[in-house]
TORKOL-4160 file (C-alpha; in steps of 0.2 Angstrom, whole numbers, padded with zeros to 4 digits, m for minus):
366
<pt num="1" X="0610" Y="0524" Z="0979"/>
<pt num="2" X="0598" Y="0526" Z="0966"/>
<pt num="3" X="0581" Y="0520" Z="0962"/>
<pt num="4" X="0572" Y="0516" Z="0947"/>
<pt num="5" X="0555" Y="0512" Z="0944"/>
<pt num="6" X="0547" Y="0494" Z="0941"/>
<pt num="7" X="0540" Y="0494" Z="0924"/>
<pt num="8" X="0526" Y="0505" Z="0926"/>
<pt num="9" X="0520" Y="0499" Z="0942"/>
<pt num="10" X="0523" Y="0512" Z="0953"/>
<pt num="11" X="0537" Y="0498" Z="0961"/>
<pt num="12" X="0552" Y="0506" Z="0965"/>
<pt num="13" X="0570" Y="0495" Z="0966"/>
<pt num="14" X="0584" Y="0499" Z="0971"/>
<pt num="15" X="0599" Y="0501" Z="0956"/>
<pt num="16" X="0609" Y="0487" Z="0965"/>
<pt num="17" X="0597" Y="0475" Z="0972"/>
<pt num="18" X="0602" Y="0458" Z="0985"/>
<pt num="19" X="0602" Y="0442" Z="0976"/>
<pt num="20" X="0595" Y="0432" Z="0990"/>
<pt num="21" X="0596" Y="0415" Z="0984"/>
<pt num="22" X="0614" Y="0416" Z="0992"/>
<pt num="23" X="0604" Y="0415" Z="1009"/>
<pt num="24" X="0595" Y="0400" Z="1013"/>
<pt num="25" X="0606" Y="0390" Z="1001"/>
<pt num="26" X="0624" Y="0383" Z="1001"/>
<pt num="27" X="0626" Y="0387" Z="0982"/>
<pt num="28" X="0637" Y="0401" Z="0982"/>
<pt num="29" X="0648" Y="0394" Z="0998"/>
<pt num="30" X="0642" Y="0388" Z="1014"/>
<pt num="31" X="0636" Y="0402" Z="1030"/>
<pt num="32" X="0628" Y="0402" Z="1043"/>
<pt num="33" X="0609" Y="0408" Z="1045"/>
<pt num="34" X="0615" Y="0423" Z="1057"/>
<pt num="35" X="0626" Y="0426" Z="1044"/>
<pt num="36" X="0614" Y="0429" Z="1030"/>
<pt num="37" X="0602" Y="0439" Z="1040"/>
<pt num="38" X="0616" Y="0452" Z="1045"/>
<pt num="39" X="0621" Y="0453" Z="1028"/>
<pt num="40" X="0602" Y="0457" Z="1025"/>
<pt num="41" X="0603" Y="0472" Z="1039"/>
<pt num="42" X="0619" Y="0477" Z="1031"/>
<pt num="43" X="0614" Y="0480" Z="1014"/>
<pt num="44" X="0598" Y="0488" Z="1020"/>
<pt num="45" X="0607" Y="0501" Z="1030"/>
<pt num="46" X="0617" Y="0505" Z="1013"/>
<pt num="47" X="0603" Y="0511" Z="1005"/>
<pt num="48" X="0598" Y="0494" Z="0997"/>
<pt num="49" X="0582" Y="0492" Z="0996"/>
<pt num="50" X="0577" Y="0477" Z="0981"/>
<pt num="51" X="0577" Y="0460" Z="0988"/>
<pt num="52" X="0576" Y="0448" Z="0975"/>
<pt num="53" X="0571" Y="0429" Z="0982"/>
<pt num="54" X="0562" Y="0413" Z="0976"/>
<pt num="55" X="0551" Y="0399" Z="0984"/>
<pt num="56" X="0565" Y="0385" Z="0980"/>
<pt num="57" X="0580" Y="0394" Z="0985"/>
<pt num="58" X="0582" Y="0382" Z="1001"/>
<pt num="59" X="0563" Y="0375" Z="0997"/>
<pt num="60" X="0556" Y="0392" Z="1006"/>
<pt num="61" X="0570" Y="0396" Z="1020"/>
<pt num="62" X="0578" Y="0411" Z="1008"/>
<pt num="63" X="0558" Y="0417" Z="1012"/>
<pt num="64" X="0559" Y="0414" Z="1027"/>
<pt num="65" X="0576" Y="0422" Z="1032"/>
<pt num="66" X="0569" Y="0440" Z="1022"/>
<pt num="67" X="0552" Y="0438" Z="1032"/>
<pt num="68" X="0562" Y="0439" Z="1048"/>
<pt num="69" X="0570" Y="0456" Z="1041"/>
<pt num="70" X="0552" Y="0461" Z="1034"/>
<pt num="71" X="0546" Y="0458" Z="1051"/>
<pt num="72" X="0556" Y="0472" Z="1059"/>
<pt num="73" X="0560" Y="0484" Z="1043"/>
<pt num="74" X="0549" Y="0479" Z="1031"/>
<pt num="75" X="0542" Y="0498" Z="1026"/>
<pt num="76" X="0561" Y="0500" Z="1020"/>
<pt num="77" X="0560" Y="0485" Z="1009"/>
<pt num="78" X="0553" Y="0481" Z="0992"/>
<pt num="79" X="0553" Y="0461" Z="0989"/>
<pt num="80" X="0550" Y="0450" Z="0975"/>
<pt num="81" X="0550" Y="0431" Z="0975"/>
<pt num="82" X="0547" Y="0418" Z="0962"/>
<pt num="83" X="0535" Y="0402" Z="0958"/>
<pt num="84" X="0536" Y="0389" Z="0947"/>
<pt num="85" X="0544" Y="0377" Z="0953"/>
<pt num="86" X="0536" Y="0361" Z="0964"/>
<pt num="87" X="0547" Y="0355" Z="0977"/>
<pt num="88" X="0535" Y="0351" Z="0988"/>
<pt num="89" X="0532" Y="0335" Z="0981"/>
<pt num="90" X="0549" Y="0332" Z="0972"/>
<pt num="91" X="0567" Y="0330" Z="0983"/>
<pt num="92" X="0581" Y="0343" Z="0978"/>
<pt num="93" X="0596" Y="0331" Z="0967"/>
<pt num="94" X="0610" Y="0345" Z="0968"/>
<pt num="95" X="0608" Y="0358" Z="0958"/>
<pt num="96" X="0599" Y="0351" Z="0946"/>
<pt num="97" X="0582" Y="0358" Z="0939"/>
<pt num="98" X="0564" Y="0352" Z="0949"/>
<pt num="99" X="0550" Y="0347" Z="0938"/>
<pt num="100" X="0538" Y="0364" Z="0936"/>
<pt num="101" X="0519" Y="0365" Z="0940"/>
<pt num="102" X="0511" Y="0380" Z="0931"/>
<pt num="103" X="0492" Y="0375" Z="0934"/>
<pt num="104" X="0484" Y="0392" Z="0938"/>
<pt num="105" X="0479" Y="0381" Z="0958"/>
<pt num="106" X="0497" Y="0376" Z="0960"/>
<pt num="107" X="0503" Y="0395" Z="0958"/>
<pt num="108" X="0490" Y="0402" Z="0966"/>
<pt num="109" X="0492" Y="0389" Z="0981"/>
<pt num="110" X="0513" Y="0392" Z="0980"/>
<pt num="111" X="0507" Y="0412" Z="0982"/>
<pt num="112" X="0500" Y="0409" Z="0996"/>
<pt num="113" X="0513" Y="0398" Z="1005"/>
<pt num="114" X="0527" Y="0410" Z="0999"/>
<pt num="115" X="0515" Y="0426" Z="1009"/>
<pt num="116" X="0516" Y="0415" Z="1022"/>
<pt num="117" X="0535" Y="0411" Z="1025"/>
<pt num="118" X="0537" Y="0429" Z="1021"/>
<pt num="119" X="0524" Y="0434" Z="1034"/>
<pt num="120" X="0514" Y="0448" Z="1023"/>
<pt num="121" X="0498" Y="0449" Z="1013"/>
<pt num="122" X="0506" Y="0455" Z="0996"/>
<pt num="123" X="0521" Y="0454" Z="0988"/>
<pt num="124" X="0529" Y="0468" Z="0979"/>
<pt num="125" X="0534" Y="0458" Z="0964"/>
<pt num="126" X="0529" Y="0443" Z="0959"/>
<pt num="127" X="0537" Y="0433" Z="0945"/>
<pt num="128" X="0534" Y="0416" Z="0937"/>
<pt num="129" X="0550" Y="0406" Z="0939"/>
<pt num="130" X="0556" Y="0398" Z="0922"/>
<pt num="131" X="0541" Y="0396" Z="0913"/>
<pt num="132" X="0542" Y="0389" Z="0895"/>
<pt num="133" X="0533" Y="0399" Z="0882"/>
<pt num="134" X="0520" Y="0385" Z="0881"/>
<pt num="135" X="0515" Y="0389" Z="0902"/>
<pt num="136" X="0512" Y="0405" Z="0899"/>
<pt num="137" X="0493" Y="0402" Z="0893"/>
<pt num="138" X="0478" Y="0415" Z="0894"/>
<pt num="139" X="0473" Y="0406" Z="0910"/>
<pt num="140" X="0490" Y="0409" Z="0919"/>
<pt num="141" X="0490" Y="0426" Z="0913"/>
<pt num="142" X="0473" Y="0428" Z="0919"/>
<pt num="143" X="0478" Y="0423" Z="0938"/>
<pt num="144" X="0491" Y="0438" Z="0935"/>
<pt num="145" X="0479" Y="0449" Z="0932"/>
<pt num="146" X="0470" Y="0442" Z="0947"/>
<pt num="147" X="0483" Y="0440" Z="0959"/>
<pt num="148" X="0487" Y="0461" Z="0955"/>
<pt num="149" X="0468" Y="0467" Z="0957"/>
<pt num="150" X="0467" Y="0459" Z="0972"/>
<pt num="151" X="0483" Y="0466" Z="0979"/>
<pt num="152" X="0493" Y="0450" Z="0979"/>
<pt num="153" X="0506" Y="0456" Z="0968"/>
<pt num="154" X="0510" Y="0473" Z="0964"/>
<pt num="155" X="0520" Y="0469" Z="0950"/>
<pt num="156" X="0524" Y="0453" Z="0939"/>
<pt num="157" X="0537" Y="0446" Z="0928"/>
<pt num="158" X="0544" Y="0432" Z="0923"/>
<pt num="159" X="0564" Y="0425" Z="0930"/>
<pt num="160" X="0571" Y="0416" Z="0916"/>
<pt num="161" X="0587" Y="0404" Z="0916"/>
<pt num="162" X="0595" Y="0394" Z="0923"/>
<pt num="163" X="0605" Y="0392" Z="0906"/>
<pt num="164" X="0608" Y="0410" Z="0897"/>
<pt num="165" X="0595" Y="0410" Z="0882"/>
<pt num="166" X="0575" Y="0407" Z="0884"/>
<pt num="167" X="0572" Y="0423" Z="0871"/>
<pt num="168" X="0554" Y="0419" Z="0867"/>
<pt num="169" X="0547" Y="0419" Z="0882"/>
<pt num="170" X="0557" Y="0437" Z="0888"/>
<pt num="171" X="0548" Y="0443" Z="0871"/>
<pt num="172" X="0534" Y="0437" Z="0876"/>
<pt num="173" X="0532" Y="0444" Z="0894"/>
<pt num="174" X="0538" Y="0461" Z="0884"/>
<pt num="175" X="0528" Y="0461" Z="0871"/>
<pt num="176" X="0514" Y="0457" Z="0884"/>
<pt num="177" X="0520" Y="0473" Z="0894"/>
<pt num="178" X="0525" Y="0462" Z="0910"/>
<pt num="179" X="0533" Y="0474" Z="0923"/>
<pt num="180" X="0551" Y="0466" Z="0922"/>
<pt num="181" X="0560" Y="0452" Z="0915"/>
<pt num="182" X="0576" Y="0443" Z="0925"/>
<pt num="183" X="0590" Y="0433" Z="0917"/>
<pt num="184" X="0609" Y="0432" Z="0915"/>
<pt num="185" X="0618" Y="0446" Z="0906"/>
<pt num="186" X="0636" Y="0454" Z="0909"/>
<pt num="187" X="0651" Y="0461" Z="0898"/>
<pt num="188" X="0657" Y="0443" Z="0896"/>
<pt num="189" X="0636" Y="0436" Z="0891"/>
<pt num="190" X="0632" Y="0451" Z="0882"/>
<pt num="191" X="0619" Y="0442" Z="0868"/>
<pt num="192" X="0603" Y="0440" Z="0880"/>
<pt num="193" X="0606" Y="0455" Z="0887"/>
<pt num="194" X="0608" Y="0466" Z="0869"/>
<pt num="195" X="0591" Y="0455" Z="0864"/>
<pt num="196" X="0581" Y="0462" Z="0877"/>
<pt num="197" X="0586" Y="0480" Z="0877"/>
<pt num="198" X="0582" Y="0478" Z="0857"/>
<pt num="199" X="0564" Y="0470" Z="0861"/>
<pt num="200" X="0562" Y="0482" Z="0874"/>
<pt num="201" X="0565" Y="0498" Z="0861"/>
<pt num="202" X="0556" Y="0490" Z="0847"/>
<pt num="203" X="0539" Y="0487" Z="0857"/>
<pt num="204" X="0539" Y="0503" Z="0866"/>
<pt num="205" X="0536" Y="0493" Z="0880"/>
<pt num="206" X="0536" Y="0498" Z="0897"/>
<pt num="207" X="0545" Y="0482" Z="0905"/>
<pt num="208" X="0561" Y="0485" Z="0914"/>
<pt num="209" X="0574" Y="0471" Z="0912"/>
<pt num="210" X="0586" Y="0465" Z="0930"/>
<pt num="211" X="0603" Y="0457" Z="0927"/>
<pt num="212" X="0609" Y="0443" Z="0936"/>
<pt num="213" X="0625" Y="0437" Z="0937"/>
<pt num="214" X="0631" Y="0455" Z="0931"/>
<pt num="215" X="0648" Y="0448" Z="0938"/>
<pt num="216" X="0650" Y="0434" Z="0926"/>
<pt num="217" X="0652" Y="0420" Z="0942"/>
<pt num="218" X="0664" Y="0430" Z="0949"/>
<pt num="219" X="0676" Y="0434" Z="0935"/>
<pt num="220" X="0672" Y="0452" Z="0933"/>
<pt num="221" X="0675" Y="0455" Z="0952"/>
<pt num="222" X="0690" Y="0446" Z="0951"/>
<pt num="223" X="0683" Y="0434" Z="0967"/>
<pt num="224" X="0689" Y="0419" Z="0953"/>
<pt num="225" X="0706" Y="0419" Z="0947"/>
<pt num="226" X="0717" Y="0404" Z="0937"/>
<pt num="227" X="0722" Y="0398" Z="0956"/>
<pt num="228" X="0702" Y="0399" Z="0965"/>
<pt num="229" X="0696" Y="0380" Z="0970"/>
<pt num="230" X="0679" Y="0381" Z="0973"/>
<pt num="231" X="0671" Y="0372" Z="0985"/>
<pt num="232" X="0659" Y="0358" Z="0982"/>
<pt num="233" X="0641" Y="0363" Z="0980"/>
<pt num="234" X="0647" Y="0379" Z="0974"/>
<pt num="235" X="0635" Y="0384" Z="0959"/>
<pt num="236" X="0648" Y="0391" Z="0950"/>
<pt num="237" X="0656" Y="0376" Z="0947"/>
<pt num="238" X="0646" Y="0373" Z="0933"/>
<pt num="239" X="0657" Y="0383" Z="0922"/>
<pt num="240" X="0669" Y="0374" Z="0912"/>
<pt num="241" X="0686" Y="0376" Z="0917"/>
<pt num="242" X="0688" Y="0384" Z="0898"/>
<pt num="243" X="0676" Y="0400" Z="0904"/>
<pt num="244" X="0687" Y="0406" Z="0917"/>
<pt num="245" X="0705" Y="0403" Z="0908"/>
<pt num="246" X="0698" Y="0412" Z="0894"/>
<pt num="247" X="0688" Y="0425" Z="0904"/>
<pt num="248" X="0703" Y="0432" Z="0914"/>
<pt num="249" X="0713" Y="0436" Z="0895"/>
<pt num="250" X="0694" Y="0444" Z="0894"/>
<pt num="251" X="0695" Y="0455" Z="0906"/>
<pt num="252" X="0712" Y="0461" Z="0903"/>
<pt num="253" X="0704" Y="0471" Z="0889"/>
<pt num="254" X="0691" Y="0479" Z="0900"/>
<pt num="255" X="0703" Y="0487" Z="0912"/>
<pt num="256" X="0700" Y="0503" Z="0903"/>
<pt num="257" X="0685" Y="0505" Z="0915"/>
<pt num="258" X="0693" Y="0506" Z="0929"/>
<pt num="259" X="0700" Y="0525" Z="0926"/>
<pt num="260" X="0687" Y="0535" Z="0927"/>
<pt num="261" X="0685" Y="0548" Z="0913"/>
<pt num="262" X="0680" Y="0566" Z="0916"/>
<pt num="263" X="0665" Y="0573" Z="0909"/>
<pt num="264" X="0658" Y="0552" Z="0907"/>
<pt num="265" X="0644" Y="0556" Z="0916"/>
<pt num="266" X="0628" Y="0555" Z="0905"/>
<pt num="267" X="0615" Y="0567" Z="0906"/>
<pt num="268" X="0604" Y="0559" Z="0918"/>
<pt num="269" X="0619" Y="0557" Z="0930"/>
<pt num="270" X="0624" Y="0575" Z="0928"/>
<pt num="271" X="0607" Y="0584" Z="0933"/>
<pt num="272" X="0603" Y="0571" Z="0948"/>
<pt num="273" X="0621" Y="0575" Z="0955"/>
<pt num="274" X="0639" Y="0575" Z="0951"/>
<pt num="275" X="0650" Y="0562" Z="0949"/>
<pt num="276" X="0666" Y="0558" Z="0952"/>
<pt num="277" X="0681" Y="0547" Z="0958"/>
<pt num="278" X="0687" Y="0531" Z="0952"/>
<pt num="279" X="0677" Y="0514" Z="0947"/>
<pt num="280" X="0683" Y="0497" Z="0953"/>
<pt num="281" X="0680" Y="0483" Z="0938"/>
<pt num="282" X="0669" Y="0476" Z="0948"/>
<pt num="283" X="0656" Y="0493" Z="0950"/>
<pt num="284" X="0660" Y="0496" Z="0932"/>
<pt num="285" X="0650" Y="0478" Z="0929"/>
<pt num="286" X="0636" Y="0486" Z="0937"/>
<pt num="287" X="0638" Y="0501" Z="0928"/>
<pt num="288" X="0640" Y="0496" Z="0911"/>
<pt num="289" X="0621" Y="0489" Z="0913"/>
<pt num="290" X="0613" Y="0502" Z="0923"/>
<pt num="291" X="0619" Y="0514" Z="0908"/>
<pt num="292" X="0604" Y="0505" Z="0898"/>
<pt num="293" X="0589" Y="0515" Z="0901"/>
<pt num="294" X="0578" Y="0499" Z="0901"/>
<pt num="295" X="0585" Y="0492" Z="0915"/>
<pt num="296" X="0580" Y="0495" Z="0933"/>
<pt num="297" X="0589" Y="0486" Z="0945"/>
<pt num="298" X="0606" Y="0476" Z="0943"/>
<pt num="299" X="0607" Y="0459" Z="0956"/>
<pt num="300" X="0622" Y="0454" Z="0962"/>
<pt num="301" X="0630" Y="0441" Z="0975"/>
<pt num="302" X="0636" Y="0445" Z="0988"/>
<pt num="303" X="0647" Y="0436" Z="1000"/>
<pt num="304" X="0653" Y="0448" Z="1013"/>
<pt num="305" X="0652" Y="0465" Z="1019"/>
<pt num="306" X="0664" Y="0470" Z="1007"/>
<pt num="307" X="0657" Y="0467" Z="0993"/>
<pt num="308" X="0640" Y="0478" Z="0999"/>
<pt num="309" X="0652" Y="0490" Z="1001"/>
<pt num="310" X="0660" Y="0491" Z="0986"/>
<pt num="311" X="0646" Y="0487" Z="0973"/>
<pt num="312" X="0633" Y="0498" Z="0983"/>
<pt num="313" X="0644" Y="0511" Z="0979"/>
<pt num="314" X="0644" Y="0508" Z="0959"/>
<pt num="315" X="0630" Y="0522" Z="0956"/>
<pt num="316" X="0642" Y="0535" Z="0965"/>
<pt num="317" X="0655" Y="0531" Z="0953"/>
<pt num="318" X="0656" Y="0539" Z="0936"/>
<pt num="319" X="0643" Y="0532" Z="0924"/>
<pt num="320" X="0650" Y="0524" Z="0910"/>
<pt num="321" X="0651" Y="0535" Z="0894"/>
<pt num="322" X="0642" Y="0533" Z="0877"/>
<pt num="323" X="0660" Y="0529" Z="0871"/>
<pt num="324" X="0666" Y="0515" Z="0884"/>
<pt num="325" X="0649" Y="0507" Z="0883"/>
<pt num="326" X="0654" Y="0504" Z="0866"/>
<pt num="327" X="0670" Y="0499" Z="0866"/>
<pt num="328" X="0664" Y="0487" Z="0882"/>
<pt num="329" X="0650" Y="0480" Z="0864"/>
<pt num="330" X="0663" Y="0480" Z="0849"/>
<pt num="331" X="0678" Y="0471" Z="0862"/>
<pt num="332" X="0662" Y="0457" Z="0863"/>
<pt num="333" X="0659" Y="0458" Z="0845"/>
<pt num="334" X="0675" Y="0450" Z="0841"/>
<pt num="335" X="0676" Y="0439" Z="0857"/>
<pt num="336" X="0689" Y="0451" Z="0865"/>
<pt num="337" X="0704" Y="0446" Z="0851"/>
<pt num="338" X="0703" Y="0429" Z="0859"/>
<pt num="339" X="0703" Y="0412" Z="0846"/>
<pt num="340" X="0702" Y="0401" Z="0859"/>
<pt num="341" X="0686" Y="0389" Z="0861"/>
<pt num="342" X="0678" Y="0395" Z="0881"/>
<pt num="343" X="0668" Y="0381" Z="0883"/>
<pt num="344" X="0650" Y="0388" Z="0883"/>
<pt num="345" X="0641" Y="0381" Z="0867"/>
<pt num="346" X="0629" Y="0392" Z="0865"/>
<pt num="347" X="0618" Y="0377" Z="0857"/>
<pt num="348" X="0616" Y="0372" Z="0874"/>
<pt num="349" X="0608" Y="0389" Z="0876"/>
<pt num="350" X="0591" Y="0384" Z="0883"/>
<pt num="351" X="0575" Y="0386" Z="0871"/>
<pt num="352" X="0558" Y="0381" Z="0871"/>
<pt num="353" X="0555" Y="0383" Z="0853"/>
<pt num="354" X="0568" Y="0371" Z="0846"/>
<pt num="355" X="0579" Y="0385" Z="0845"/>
<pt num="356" X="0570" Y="0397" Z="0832"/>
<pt num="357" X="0571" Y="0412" Z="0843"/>
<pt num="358" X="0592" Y="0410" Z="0846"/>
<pt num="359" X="0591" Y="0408" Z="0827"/>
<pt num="360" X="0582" Y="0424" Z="0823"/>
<pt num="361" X="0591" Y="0432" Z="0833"/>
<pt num="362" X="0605" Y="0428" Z="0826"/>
<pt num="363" X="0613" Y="0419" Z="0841"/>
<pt num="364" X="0613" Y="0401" Z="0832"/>
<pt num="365" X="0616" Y="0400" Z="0814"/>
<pt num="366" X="0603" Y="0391" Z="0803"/>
């Protein structure tokens, strides 16, 4: 394993970090609680050490399952949750979104109660759960400051979703040198991603960005196939059927990353140590994002041991070259030779600007 730094806050992730909102909640398939903490244990023993939670994932029992790891390992751990959200005084309706609270005493008070289920005094990273760009005032931005000079929070960011877009206010935590910036972006969801890494260079900015769902919902590790049934509650249902009939002719085109090139290595990869040996599609997911400088740490889900395994293993495996990376961009260019509709309208894209950043950046037409 590898690390990167947070931003420039002295933070250090691991490249492949632990999505823990599949612990605590039922979204991603049902386990049991000493389930979860073992695959906790695991991933720390193979050299993950970035544990990414929130305060709504299970309304505070994700935090609560990590502080009982943090209890026992927690010098080996770097952990960041999210506020935002207020389900304390709002019932959970599926997967549906919760009404947000961004009054600088709500986030304060939901610091606080997160600290406690976690059982520490500061949290590593901090980040503001889905905020719109209009909640992001000077007096919000001002309890930030706050919360990091009195060692609440080493670090702060923003996690944007749950839909894919929300561009103005990842700009705006960039342009406003947050330490990181979370959201959705893979081989199959490239735009967000690409928009990023642009702001990112542009600025000059510090801010690193953290992938999620680098797998796209399980297409890129091949844990969905044309034959899968999810199971009900599973999030990733939320995909039409479209995504995944269209996604598996996708990655047929990708399989070129699964033979591993020699010489591939980028220079980075070269001095710190060589490299070599073949790449599963599902490492080369993580890959293909880690090979962008700006990004520090890559979150996937895990759902066994196995995939701890394999995907913890993706920084061992040749780094992509300047060459596949883009062929991985030109094959998304042209929507991998594939004139089929795949059911994500990307005017559904969420925006809190009636759609003027999707538009300027030339993810919606005029």
């Amino acid at each position: 394993m590898d690390y990167r730094e947070l931003g420039d806050s002295g933070v250090e992730v691991s490249e492949v970090g632990f999505g823990a909102w599949v612990i605590g909640t039922d979204w991603w398939g049902d386990r049991d609680e000493s389930d979860a903490l073992a695959m906790v244990e695991y991933a720390l023993d193979a050299g993950i050490t970035y544990f990414d939670t929130g305060d709504v994932y299970g309304h505070g029992r994700s935090e609560e399952l990590l502080g009982e790891v943090l209890a026992e390992r927690g010098e080996e751990m770097t952990v960041g949750t999210k506020v935002g959200y207020d389900f304390y005084n709002n019932p959970q309706a599926g997967h549906g979104e919760l009404p947000k609270a961004y009054s600088v005493e709500y986030l304060r008070d939901a610091v606080d109660r997160s600290l406690d289920r976690l059982g520490v005094d500061h949290v590593d990273y901090l980040q503001l759960h889905n905020p719109d760009v209009g909640e992001l005032t000077d007096e919000v931005l001002e309890l930030l400051d706050e919360l990091r000079e009195e060692d609440v929070a080493d670090a702060i960011g923003v996690a944007l979703g749950p839909s894919i877009g929300w561009l103005a206010e990842g700009d705006f935590a960039i342009e406003h040198e947050f330490d990181g910036v979370q959201y959705v972006g893979n081989m199959l969801e490239q735009d967000v991603h690409a928009h990023f890494v642009d702001t990112v260079a542009r600025e000059g900015a510090s801010t690193s960005l953290i992938p999620r769902v680098p797998h796209s919902s399980g297409l890129l590790n091949e844990q969905v196939t044309p034959e899968t049934e999810l199971e009900a509650g599973d999030h990733r249902g939320f995909r039409p059927d479209e995504w995944y009939e269209t996604g598996w002719e996708k990655i047929e085109e990708l399989r070129f990353l699964e033979r591993a090139e020699p010489g591939s290595a980028n220079s980075r990869a070269a001095e710190s140590r060589e490299r070599d040996g073949e790449r599963t599609l599902g490492q080369a997911a993580l890959q293909w994002l880690l090979s962008y400088d700006a990004v520090a740490t890559v979150t996937p889900t895990f759902r066994s041991t196995d995939d701890i395994d394999e995907w913890t293993a993706a920084p061992e495996t040749p780094a992509l070259s300047t060459a596949e990376r883009e062929q991985v961009e030109n094959l998304y260019a042209r929507d991998f030779g594939i004139d089929r509709f795949d059911g994500m309208e990307k005017e559904e894209y969420r925006t809190s600007v009636d759609g003027d950043d999707l538009r300027a950046a030339g993810i919606l037409g005029d």
